[in-house]
C-alpha positions as CSV (number, residue, x, y, z in Angstrom):
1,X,-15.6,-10.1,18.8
2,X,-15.3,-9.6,22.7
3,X,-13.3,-8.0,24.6
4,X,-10.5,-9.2,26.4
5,X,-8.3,-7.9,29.1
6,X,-5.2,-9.8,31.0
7,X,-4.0,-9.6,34.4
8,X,-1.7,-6.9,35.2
9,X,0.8,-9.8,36.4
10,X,1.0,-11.6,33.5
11,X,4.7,-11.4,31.5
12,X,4.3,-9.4,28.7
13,X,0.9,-7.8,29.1
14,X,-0.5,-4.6,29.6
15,X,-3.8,-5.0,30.3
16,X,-4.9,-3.4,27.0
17,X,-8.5,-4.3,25.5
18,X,-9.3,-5.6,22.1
19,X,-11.6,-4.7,19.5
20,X,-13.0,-2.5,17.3
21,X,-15.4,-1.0,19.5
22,X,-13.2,-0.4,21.9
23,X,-10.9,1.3,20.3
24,X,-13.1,3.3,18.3
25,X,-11.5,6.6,18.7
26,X,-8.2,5.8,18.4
27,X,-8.6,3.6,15.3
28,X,-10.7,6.2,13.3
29,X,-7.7,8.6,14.1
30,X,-5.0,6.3,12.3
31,X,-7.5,6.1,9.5
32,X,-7.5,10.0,9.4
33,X,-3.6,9.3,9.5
34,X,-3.5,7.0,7.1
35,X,-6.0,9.4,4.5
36,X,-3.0,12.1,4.8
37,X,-0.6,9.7,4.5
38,X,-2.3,8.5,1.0
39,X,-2.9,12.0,-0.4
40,X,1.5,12.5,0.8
41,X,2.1,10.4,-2.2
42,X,-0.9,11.7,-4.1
43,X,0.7,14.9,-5.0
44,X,2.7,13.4,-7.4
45,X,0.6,10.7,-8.9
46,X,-1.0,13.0,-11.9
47,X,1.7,15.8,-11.8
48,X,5.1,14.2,-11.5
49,X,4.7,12.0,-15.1
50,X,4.3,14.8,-17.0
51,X,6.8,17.1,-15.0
52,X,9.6,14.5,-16.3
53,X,8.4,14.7,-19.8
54,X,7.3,18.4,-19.6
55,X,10.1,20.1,-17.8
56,X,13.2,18.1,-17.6
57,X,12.4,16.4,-21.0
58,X,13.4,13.0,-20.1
59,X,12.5,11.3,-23.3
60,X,13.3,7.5,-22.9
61,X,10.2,6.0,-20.2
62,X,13.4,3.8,-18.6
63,X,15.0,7.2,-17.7
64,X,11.3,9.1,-16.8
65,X,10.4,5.8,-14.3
66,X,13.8,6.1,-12.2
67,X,11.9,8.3,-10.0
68,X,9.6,5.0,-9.2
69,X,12.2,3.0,-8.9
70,X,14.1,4.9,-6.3
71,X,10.7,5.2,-4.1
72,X,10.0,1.6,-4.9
73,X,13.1,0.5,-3.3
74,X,13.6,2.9,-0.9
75,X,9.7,2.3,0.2
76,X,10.4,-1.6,0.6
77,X,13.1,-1.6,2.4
78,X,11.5,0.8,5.2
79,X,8.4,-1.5,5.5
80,X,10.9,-4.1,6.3
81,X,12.5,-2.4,9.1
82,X,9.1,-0.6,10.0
83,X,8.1,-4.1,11.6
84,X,11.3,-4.8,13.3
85,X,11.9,-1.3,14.8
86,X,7.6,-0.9,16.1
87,X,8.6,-4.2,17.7
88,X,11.9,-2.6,19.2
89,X,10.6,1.2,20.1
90,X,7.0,1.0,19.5
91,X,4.6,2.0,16.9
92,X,4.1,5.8,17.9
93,X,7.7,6.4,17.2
94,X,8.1,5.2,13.9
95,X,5.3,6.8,12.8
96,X,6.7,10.3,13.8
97,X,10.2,9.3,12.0
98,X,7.8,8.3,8.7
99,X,6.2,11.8,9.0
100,X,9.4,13.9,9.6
101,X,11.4,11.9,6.7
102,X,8.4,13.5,4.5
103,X,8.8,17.2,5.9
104,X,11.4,17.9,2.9
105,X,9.7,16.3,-0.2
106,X,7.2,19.2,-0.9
107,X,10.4,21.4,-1.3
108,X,12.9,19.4,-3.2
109,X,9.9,18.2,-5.6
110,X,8.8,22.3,-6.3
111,X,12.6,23.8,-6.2
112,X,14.6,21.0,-8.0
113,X,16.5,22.2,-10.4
114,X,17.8,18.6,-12.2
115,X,15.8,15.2,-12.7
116,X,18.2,14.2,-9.6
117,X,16.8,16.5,-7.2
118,X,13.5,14.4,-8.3
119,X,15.1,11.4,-7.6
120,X,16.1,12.1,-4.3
121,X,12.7,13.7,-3.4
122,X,11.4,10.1,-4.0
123,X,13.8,8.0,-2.1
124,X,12.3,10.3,1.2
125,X,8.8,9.3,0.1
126,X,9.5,6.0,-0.1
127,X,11.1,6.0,3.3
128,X,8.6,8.1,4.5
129,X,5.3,6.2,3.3
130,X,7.2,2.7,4.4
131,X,7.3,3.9,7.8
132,X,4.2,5.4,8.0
133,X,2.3,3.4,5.9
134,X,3.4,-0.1,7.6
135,X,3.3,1.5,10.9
136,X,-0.6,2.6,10.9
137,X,-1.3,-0.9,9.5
138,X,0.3,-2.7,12.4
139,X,-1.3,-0.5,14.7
140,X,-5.1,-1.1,13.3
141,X,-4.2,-5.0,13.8
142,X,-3.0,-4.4,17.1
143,X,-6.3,-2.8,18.1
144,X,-8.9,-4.7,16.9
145,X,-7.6,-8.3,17.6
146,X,-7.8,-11.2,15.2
147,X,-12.0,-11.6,14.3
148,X,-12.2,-8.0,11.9
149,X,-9.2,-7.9,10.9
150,X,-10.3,-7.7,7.0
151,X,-12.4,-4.7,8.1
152,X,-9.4,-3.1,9.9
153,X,-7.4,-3.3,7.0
154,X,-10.7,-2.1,4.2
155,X,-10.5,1.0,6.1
156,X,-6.8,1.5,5.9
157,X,-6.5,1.4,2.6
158,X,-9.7,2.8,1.7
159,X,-8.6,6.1,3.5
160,X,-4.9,5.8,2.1
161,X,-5.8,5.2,-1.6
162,X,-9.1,7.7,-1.3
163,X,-6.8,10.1,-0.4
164,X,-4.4,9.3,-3.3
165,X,-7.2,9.5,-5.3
166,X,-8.5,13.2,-3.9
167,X,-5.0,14.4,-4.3
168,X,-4.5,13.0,-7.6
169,X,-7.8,15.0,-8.6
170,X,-7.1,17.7,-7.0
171,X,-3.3,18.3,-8.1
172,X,-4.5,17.3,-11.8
173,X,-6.8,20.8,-11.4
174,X,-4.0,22.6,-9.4
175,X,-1.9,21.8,-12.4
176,X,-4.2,23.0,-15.0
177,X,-4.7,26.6,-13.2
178,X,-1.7,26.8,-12.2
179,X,1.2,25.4,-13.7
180,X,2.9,21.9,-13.1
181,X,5.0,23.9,-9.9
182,X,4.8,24.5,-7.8
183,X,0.8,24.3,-6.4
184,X,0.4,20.8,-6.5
185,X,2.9,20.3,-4.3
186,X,1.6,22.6,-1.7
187,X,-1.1,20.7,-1.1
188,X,1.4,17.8,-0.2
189,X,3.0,20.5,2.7
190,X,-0.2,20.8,4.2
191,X,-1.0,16.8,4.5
192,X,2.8,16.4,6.0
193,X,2.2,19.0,8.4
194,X,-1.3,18.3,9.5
195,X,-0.5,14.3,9.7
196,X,3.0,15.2,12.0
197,X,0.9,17.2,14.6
198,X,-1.9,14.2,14.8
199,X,0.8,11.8,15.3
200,X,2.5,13.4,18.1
201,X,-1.0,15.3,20.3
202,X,-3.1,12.8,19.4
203,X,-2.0,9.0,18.6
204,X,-1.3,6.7,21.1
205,X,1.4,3.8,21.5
206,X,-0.7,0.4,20.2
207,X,2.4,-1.9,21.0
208,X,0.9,-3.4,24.4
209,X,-2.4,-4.4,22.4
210,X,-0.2,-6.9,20.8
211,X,1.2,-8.1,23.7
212,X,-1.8,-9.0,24.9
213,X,-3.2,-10.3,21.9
214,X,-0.3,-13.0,22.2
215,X,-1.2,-14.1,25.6
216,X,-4.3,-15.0,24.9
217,X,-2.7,-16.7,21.2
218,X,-0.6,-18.7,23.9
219,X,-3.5,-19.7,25.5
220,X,-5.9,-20.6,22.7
221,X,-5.8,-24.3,21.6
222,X,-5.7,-25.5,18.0
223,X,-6.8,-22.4,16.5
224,X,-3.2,-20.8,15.3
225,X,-1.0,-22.1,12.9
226,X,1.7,-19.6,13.7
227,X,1.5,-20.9,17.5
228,X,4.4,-23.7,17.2
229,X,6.8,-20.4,15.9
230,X,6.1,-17.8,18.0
231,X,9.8,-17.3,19.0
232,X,11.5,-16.7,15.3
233,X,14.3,-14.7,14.6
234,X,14.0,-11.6,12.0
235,X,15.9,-14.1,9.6
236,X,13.5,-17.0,10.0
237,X,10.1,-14.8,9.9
238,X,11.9,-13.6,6.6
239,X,12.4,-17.0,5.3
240,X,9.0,-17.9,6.3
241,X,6.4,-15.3,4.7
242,X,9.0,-15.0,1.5
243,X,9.4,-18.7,0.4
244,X,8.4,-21.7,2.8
245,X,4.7,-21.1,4.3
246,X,2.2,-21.9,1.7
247,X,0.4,-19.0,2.3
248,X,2.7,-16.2,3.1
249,X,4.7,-16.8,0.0
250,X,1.7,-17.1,-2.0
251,X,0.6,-13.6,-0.5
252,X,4.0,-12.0,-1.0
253,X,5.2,-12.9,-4.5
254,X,0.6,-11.8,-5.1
255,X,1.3,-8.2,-3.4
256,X,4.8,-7.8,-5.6
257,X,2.8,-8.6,-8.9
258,X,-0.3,-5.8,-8.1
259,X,2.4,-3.0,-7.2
260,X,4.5,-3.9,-10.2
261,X,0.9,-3.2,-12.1
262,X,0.4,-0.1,-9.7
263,X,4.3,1.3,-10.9
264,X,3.4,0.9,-14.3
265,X,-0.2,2.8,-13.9
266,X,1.7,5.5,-11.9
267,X,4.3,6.1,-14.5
268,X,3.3,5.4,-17.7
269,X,-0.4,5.4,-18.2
270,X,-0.3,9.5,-17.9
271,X,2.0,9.4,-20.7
272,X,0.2,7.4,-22.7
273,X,-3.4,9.7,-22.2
274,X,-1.2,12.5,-22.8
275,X,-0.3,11.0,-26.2
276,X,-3.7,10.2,-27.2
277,X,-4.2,14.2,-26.6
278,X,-6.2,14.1,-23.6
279,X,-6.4,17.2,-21.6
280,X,-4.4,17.2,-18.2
281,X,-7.8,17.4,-16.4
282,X,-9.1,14.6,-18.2
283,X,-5.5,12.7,-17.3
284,X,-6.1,13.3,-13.6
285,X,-9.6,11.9,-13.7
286,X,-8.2,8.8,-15.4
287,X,-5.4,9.4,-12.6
288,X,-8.1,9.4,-9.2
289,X,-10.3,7.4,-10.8
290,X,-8.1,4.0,-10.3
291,X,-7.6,4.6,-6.5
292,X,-10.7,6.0,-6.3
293,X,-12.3,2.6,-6.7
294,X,-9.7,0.8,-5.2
295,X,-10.2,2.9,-2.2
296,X,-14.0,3.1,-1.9
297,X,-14.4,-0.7,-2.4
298,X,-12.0,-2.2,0.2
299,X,-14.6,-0.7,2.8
300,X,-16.6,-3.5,1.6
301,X,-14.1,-6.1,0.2
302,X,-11.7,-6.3,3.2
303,X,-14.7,-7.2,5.6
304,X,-16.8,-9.6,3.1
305,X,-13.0,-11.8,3.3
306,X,-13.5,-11.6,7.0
307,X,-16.6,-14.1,6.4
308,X,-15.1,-15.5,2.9
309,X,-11.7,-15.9,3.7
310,X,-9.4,-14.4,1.3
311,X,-8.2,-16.9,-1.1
312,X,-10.7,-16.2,-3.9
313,X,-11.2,-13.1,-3.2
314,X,-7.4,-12.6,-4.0
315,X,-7.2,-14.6,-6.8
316,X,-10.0,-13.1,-8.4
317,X,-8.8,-9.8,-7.8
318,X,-5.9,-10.5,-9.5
319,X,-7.8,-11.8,-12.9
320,X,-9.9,-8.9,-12.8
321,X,-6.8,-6.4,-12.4
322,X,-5.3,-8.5,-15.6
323,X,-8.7,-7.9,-17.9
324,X,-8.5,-4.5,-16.9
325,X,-5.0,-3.8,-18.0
326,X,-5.7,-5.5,-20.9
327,X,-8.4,-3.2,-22.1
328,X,-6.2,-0.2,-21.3
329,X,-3.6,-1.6,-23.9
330,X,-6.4,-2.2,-26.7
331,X,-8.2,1.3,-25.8
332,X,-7.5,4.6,-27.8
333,X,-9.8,7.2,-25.9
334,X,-11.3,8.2,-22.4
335,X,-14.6,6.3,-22.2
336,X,-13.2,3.0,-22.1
337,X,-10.1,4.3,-20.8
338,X,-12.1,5.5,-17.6
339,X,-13.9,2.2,-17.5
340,X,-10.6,0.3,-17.3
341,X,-9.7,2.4,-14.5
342,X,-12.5,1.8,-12.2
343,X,-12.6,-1.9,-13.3
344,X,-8.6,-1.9,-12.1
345,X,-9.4,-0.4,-9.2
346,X,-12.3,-2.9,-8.2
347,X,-9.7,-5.8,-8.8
348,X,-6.9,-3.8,-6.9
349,X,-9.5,-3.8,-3.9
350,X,-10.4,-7.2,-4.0
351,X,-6.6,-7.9,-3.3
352,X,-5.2,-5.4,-1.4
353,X,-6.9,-5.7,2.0
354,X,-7.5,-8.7,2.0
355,X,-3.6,-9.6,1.5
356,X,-2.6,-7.9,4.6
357,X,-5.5,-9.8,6.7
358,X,-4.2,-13.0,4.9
359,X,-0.4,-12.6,6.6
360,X,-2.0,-11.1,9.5
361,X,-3.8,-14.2,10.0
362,X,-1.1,-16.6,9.8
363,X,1.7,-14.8,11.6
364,X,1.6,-15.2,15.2
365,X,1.1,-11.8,17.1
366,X,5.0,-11.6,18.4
367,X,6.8,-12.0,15.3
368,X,3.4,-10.1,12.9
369,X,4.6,-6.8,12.5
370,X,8.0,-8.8,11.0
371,X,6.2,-10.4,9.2
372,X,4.1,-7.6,8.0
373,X,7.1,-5.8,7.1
374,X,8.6,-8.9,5.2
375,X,5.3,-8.3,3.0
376,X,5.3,-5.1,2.2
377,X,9.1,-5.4,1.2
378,X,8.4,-7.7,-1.1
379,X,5.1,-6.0,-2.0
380,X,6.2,-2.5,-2.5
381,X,9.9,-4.0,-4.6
382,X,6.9,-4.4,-7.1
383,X,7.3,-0.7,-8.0
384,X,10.8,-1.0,-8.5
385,X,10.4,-4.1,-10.7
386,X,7.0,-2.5,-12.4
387,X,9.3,0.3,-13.5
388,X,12.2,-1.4,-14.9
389,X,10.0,-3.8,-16.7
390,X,7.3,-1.5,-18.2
391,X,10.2,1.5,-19.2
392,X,12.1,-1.4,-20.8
393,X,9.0,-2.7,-22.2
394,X,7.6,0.5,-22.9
395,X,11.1,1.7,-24.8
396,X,11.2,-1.8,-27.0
397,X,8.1,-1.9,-28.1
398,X,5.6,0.9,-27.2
399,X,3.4,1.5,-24.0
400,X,0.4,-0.8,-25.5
401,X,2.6,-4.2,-25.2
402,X,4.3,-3.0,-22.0
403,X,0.7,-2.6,-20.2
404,X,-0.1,-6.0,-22.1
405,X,2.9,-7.7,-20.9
406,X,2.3,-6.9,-17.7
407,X,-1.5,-8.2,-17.4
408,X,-0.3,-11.5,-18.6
409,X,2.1,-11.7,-15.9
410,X,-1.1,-10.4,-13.3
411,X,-3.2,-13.1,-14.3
412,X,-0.6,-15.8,-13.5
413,X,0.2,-14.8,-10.4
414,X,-3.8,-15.6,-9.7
415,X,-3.2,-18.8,-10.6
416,X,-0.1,-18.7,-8.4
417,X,-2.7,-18.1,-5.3
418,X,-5.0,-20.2,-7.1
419,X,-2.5,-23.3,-6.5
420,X,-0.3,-22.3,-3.7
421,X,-2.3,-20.2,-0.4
422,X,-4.5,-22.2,1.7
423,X,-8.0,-21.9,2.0
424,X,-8.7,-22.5,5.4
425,X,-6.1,-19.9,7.6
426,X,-8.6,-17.0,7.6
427,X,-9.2,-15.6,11.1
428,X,-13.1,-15.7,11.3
429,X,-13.2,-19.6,9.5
């Protein structure tokens, strides 16, 4: 890595300087960002399973999982628009909308009085955590330029999912002491408020690093396969990463596959520990102990597909993710239970990073964000489709062959990578 700067009189550049290193500060704050962001949706990840069959008695899982679906949808449409509107405003600004379209959640989540106040509490999450989810990772890729990218992104999702993880821990004993409302859910005030102030004192606009990431694309030779494109429209970029390059589809149809396994975790493997009689702080160990994994590892996984590239890494991932689910459907108690959780989350980091560096690393630097947001829309419809499919699964025959059903269809989609991504588009290669 070395850093770069532009002259001021260059079109389209701002002089800005690449690199980890040199951006040091300012990137370990969006991870700070990013860890509030995580433990945002944290809050409900132990509690809000057993709130739907606990309080509002919702006993068919279709009807329980609606709240997934709603913030699965609501979630991918927002990272789609996250990458067109940083490219229009700038990043800083979208971030602040993500944080302020959290500021109600806390309250309609502790004070709802019908399964629809629930509902809508979700459909603000998922706008909330598409904006400022997708908007933190375009900004690490903005700062550190193309050669750690994989690192960049091991540290955004370690510090989103570790703070799931904390949260989900924490809420699971909040719960316990307390009741299922509304203490958990405090916790989730706190993050929202902590992460607005950050964002507006302290973070700082990461859209001219971009810009001069793409002058210096422009003036590499041979070394970007995105180079020949690098004036698509929104529609084309969409056309692009969903169906006709190689390795953005292959990443895209990969990312919708784990989060349709991450929907089903979220929604129905509480329900099924509950049913086994585990004790709700057992359930939210089983609960942090997935993203706890998933988060801890991607420190390390996201930068060993910096000098790997991340075509095996990602299909293995996804082969691991499918043995674990499939010993979650055979298993009756908490021991192998707790091992399936950490082996899911090991899988889930093998993938999730290195995904994000994959489309990062094909996409050229003025259309990226796009095309990052064209990812995580297709990515994050996985929770939608995870909840349809495992509450219909789940209401036909039983949670076991939903969870079952499910890995088979994780495993193919390794092959699908397998076949389908390149092996030879990874930034560092």
């Amino acid at each position: 890595m070395r850093p770069s700067t532009i002259a001021s009189g260059t079109a389209g550049s701002a002089g800005a300087v690449l690199g980890l290193r040199q951006n040091l500060a300012q990137f370990m704050l969006l991870v700070a960002v990013n860890a509030l962001v995580g433990g945002t949706l944290g809050q409900e990840r132990t509690v809000l399973p057993l709130l739907a069959s606990q309080t509002f008695h919702l006993d068919l899982y279709t009807g329980a999982l609606t709240y997934i679906l709603a913030f699965g949808l609501s979630k991918a449409a927002m990272n789609y628009f996250a990458g067109t509107l940083s490219d229009r405003y700038g990043r800083k600004p979208v971030l602040v909308a993500g944080w302020l379209a959290a500021v109600p959640v806390p309250l309609m989540l502790i004070f709802g009085p019908s399964w629809g106040w629930i509902v809508a509490a979700n459909v603000l999450l998922g706008i909330s955590q598409g904006l400022t989810w997708s908007t933190a990772v375009i900004m690490k890729m903005d700062l550190v330029g193309p050669r750690q990218r994989g690192l960049a992104m091991g540290f955004n999702e370690a510090a989103g999912y570790l703070g799931v993880a904390v949260t989900a821990l924490a809420t699971g004993y909040l719960a316990t002491a307390y009741g299922l409302r509304p203490a958990p859910f405090l916790l989730g005030a706190a993050y929202i408020a902590l992460g607005l102030g950050l964002t507006v004192l302290a973070v700082k606009e990461t859209h001219h690093h971009a810009r001069t990431e793409a002058f210096q694309h422009a003036g590499a030779h041979g070394s970007a396969h995105g180079s020949a494109h690098a004036g698509l429209t929104t529609g084309q970029v969409f056309t692009l990463t969903s169906f006709k390059d190689r390795s953005l589809s292959a990443a895209s149809q990969a990312g919708l596959v784990n989060n349709l396994n991450d929907g089903l975790a979220w929604g129905l493997f509480p329900v099924l520990f509950a049913g086994a009689g585990l004790s709700l702080g057992q359930i939210g160990i089983l609960a942090a102990a997935y993203p706890a994994a998933w988060g801890a590892a991607q420190l390390v996984t996201g930068a060993a597909s910096d000098r790997w590239g991340r075509k095996w890494f990602i299909a293995a991932g996804m082969l691991v993710q499918a043995v674990a689910l499939a010993i979650t459907a055979s298993a009756h108690n908490f021991g192998p239970w707790l091992a399936a959780a950490v082996v899911l989350g090991l899988g889930t980091a093998m993938v999730y990073p290195t995904l994000l560096a994959a489309v990062g690393d094909v996409a050229h630097p003025v259309w990226r964000a796009r095309s990052v947001g064209v990812y995580r829309l297709w990515r994050d419809g996985g929770f939608a489709v995870g909840a349809l499919l495992s509450g219909v699964l789940a209401d036909l025959y039983g949670i076991p062959a939903a969870i079952a059903a499910v890995a088979v269809l994780t495993a193919a989609s390794g092959v699908v990578v397998a076949v389908r991504m390149r092996g030879n588009d990874h930034a560092a290669g």
